[in-house]
MMTF fields as JSON, N, C-alpha, C and O atoms, coordinates in Angstrom:
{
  "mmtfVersion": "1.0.0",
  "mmtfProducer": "UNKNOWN",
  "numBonds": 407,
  "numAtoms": 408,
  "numGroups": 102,
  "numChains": 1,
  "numModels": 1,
  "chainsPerModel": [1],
  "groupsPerChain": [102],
  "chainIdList": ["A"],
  "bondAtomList": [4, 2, 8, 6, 12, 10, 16, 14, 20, 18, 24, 22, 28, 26, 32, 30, 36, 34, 40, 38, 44, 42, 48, 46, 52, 50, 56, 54, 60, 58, 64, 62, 68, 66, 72, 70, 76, 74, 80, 78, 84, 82, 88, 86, 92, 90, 96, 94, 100, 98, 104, 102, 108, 106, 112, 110, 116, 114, 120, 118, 124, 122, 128, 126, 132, 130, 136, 134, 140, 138, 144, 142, 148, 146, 152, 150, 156, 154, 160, 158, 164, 162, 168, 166, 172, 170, 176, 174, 180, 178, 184, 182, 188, 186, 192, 190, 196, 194, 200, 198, 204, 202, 208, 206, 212, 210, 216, 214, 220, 218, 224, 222, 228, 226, 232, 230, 236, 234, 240, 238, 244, 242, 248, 246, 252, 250, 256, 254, 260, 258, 264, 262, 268, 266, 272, 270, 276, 274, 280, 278, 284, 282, 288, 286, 292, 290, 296, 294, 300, 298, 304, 302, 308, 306, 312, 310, 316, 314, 320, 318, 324, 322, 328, 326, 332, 330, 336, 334, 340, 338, 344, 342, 348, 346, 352, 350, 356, 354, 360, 358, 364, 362, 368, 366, 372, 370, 376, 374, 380, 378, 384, 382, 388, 386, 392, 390, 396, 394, 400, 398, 404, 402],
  "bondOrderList": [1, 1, 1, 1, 1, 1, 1, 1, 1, 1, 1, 1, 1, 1, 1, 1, 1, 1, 1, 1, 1, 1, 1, 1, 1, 1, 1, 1, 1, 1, 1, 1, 1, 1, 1, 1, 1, 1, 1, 1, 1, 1, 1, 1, 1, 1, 1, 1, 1, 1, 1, 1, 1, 1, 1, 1, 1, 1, 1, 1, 1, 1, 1, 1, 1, 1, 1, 1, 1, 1, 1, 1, 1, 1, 1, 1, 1, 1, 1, 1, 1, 1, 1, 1, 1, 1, 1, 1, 1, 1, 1, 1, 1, 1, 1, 1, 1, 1, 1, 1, 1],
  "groupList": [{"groupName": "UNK", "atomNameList": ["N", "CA", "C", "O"], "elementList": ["N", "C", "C", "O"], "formalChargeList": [0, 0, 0, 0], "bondAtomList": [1, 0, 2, 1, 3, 2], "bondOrderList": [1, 1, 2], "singleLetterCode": "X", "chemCompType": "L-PEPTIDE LINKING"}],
  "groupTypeList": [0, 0, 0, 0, 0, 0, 0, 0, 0, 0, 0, 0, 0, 0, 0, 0, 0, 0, 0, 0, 0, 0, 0, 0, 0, 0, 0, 0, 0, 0, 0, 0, 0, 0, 0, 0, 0, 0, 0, 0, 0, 0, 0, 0, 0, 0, 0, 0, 0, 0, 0, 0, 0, 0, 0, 0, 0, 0, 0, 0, 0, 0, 0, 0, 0, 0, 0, 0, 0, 0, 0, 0, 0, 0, 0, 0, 0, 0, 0, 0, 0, 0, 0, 0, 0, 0, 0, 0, 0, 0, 0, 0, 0, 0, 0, 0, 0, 0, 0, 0, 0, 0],
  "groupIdList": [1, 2, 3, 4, 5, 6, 7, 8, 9, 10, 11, 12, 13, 14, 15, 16, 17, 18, 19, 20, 21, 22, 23, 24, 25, 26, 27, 28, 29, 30, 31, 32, 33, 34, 35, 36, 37, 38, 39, 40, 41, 42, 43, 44, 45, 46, 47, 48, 49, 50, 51, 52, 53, 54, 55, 56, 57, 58, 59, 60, 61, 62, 63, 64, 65, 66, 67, 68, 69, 70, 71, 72, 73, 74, 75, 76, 77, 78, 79, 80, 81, 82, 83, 84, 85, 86, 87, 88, 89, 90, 91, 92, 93, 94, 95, 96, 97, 98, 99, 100, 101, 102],
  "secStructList": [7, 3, 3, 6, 6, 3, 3, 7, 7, 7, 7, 2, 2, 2, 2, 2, 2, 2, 2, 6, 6, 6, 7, 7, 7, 7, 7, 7, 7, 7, 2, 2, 2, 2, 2, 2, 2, 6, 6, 6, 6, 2, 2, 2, 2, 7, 7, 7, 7, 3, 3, 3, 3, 7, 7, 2, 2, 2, 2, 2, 2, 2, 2, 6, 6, 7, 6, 6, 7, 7, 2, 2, 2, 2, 2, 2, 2, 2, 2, 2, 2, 2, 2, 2, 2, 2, 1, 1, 1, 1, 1, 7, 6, 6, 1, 7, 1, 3, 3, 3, 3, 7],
  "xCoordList": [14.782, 14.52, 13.12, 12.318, 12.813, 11.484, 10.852, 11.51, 9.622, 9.072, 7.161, 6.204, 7.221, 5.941, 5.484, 4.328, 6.533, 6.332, 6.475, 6.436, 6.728, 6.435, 8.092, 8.801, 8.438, 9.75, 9.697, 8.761, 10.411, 10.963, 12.3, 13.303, 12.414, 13.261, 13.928, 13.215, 14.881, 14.939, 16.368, 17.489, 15.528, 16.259, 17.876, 18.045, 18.609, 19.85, 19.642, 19.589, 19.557, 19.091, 18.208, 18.431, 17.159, 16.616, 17.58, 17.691, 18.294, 19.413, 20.627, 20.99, 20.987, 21.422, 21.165, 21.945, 19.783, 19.106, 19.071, 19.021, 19.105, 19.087, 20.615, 21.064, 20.882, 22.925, 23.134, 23.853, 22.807, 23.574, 23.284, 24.0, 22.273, 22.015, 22.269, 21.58, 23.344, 23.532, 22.609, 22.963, 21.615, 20.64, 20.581, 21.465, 20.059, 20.599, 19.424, 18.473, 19.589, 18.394, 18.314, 19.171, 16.813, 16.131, 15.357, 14.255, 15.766, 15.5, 14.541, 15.216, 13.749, 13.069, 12.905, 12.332, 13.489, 13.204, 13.097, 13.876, 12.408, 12.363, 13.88, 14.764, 14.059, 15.3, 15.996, 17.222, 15.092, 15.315, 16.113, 17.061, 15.845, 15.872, 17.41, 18.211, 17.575, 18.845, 20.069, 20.579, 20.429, 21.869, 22.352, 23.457, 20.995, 21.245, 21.513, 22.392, 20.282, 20.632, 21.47, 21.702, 22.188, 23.615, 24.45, 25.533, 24.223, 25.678, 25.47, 26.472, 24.276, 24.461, 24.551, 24.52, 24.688, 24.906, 26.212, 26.555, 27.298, 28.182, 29.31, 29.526, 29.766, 30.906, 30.724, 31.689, 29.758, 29.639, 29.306, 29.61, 28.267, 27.38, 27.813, 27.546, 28.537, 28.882, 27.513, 27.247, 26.839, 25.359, 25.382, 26.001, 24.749, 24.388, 23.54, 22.577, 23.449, 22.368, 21.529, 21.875, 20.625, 20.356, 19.177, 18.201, 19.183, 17.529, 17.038, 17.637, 15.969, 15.157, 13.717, 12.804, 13.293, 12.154, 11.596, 12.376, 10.213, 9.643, 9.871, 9.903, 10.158, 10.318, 9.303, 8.568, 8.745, 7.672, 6.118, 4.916, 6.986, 5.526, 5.082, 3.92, 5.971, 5.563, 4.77, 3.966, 4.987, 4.273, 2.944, 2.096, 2.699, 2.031, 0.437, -0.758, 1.561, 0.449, 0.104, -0.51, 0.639, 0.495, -1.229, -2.321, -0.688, -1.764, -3.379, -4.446, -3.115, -3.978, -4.829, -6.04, -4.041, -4.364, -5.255, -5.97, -4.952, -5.599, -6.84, -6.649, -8.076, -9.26, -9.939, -10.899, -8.826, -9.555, -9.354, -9.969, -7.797, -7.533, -8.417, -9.124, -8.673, -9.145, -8.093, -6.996, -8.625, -8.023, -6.992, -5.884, -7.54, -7.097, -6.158, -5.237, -5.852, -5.092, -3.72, -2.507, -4.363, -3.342, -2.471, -1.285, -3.136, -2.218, -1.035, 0.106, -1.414, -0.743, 0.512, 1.572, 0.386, 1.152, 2.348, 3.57, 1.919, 2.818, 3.302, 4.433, 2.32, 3.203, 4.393, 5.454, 4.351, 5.63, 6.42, 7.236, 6.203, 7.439, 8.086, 9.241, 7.123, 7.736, 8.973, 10.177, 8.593, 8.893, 10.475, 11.586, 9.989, 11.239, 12.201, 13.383, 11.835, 13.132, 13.33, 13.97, 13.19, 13.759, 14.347, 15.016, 14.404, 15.108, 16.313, 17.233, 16.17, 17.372, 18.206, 19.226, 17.684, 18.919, 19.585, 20.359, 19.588, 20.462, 21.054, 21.92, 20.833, 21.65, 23.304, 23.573, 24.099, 25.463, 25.813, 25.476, 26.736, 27.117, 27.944, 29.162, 27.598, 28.041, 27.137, 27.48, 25.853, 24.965, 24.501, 24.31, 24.521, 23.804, 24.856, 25.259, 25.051, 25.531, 25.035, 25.731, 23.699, 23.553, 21.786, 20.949, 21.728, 20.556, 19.877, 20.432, 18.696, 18.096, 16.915, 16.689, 16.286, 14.871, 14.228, 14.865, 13.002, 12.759, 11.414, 10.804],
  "yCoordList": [-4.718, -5.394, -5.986, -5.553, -6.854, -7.156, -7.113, -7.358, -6.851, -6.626, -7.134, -6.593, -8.173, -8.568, -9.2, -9.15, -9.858, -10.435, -9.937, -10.636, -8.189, -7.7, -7.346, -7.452, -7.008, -6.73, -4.955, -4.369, -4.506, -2.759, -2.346, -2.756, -1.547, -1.382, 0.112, 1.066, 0.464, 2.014, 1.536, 1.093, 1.945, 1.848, 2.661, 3.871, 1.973, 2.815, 3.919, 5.144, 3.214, 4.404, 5.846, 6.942, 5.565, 7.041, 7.522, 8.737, 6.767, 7.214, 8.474, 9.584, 7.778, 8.197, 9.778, 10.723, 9.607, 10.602, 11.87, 13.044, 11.468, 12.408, 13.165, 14.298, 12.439, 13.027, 13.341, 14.338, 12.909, 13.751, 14.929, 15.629, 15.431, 17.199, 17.585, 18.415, 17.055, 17.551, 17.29, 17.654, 16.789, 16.67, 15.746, 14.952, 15.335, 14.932, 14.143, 14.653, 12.282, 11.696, 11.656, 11.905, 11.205, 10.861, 9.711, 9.531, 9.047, 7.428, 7.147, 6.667, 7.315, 6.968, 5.345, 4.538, 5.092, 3.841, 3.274, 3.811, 2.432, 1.826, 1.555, 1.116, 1.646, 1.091, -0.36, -0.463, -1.475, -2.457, -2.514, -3.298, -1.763, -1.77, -1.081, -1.367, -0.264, 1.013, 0.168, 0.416, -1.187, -1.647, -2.173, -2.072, -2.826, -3.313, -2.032, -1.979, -0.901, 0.085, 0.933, 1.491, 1.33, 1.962, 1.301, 1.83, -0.289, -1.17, -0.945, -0.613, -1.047, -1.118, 0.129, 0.246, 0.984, 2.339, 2.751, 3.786, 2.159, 2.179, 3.157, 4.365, 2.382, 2.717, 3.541, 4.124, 3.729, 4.728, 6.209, 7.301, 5.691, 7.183, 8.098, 9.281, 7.152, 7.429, 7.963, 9.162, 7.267, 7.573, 8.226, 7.595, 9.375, 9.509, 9.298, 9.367, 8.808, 8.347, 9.196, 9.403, 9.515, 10.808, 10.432, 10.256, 10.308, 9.389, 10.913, 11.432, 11.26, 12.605, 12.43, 12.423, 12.289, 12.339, 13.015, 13.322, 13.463, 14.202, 13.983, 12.757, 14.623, 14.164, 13.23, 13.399, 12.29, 11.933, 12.665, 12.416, 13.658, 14.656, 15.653, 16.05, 15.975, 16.233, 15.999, 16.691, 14.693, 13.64, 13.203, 12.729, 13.362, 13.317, 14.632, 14.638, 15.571, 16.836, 17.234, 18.276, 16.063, 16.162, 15.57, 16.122, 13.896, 13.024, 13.975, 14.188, 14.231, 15.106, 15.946, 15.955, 16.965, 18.123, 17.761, 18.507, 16.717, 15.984, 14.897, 13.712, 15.529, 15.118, 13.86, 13.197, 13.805, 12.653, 11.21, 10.221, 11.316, 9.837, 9.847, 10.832, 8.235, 7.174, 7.51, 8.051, 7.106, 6.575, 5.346, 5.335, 4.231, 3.478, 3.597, 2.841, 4.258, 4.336, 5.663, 5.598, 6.622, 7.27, 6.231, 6.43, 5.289, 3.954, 3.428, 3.284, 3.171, 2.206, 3.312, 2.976, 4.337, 5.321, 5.69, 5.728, 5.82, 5.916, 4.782, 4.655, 3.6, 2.514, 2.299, 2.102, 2.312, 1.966, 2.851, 2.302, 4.264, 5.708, 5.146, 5.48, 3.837, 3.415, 2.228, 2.136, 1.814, 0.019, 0.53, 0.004, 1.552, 2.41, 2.905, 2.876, 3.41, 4.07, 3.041, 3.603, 1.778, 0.956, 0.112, -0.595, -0.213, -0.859, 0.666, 0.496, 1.374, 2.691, 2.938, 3.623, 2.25, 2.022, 1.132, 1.018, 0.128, -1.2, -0.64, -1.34, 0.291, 0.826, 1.006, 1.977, 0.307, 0.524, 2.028, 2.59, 2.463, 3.716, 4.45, 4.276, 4.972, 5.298, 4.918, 5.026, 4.426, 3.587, 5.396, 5.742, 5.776, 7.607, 8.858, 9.235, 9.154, 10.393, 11.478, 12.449, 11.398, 12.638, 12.086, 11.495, 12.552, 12.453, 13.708, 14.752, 13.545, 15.182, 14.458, 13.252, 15.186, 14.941, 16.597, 17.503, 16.693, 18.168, 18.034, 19.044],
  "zCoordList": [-15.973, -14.718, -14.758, -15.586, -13.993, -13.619, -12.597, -11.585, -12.44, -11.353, -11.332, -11.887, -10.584, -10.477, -11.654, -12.076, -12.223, -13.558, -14.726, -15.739, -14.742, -15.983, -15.967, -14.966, -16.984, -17.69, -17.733, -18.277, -17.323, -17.557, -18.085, -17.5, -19.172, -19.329, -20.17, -19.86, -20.961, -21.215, -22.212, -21.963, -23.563, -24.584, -24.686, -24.536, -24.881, -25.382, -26.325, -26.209, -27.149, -28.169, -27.773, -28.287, -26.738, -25.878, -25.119, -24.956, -24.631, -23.806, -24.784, -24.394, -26.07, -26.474, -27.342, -27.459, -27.855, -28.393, -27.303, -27.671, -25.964, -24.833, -24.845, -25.022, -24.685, -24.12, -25.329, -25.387, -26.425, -27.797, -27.919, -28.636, -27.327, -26.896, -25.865, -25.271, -25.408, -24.128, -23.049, -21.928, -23.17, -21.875, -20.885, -21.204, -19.824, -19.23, -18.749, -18.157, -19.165, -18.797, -17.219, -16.371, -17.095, -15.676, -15.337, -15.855, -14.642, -15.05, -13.371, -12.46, -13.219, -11.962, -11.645, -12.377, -10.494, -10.368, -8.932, -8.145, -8.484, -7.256, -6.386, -7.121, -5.736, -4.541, -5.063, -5.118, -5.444, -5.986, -7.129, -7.159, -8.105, -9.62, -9.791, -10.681, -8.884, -8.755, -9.537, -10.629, -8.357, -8.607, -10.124, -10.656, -10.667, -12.145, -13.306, -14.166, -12.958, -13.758, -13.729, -14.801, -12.602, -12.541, -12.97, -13.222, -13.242, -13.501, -14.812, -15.444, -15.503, -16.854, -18.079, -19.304, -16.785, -17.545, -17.132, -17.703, -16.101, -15.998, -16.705, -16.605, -17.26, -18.634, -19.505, -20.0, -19.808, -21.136, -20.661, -21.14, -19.078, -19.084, -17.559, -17.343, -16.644, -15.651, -14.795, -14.867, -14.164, -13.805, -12.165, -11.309, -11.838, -10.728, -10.467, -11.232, -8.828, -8.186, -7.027, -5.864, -7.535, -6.029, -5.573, -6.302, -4.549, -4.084, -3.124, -2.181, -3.674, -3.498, -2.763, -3.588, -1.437, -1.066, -0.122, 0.78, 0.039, 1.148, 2.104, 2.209, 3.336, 4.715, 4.984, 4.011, 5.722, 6.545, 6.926, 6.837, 7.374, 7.809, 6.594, 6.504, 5.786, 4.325, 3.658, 3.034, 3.766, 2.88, 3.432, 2.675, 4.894, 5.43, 5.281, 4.986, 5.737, 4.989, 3.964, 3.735, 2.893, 1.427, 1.499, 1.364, 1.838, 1.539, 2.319, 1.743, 3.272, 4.214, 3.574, 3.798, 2.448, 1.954, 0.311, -0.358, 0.137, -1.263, -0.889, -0.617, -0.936, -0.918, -1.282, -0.891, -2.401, -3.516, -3.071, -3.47, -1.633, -1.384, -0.84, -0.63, -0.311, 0.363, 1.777, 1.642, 3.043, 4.13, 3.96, 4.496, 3.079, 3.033, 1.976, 2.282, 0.673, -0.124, 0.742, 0.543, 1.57, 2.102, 3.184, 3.446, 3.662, 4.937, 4.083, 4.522, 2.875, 1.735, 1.776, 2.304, 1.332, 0.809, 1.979, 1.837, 2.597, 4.103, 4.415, 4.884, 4.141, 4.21, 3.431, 4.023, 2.326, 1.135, 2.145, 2.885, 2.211, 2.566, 3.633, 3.897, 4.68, 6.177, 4.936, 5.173, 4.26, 4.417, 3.276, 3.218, 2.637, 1.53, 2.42, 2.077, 3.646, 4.725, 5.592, 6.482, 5.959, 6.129, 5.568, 6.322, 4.177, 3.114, 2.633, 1.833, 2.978, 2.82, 3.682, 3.603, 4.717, 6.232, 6.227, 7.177, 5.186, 4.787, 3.615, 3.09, 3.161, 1.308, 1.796, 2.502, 1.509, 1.47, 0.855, -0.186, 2.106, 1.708, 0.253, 0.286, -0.576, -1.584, -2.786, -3.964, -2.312, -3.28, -4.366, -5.532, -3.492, -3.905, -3.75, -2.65, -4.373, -4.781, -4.233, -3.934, -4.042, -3.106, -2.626, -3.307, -1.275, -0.547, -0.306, 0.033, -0.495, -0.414, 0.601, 0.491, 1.456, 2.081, 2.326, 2.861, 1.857, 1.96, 2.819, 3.172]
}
């Protein structure tokens, strides 16, 4: 996929080196990126999708509890978490396999 000009992507071959031991890759990716890489892992690998994130106020007493941010880098951060759960209220149902919020 691309993003912001740059190209991302995840070799077959790592893919493969993974599952040939049984293991079980983990592919982190933005909301955006999801639909191409589930399609193209489709057929061979049968991919689940589980979109896993902190509650709000979690995340909140995270940024809080870590010294090192900025005010302004903790706004940013909460921002994406606002602008990510509103682009997740448009995700067609069945996009995820399983939803977790802790």
């Amino acid at each position: 996929t691309q993003k912001d000009g740059e190209l991302f992507g995840i070799m077959n071959s790592r893919i493969e080196s993974i599952t040939s031991t049984r293991r079980v890759p983990v592919i982190v990716c933005e909301l955006d990126q999801l639909p191409p890489i589930r399609k193209s892992l489709a057929g061979k690998y049968h991919p689940r999708c589980l979109n896993l994130r902190p509650s709000k106020e979690q995340l909140e007493r995270k940024l809080q509890d870590d010294s090192e941010l900025s005010a302004e880098v903790r706004e940013q951060l909460l921002g994406r978490y606002t602008a990510t759960e509103q682009k997740l209220a448009h995700v067609a149902k069945g996009v995820f396999d399983m939803v977790h919020t802790h």
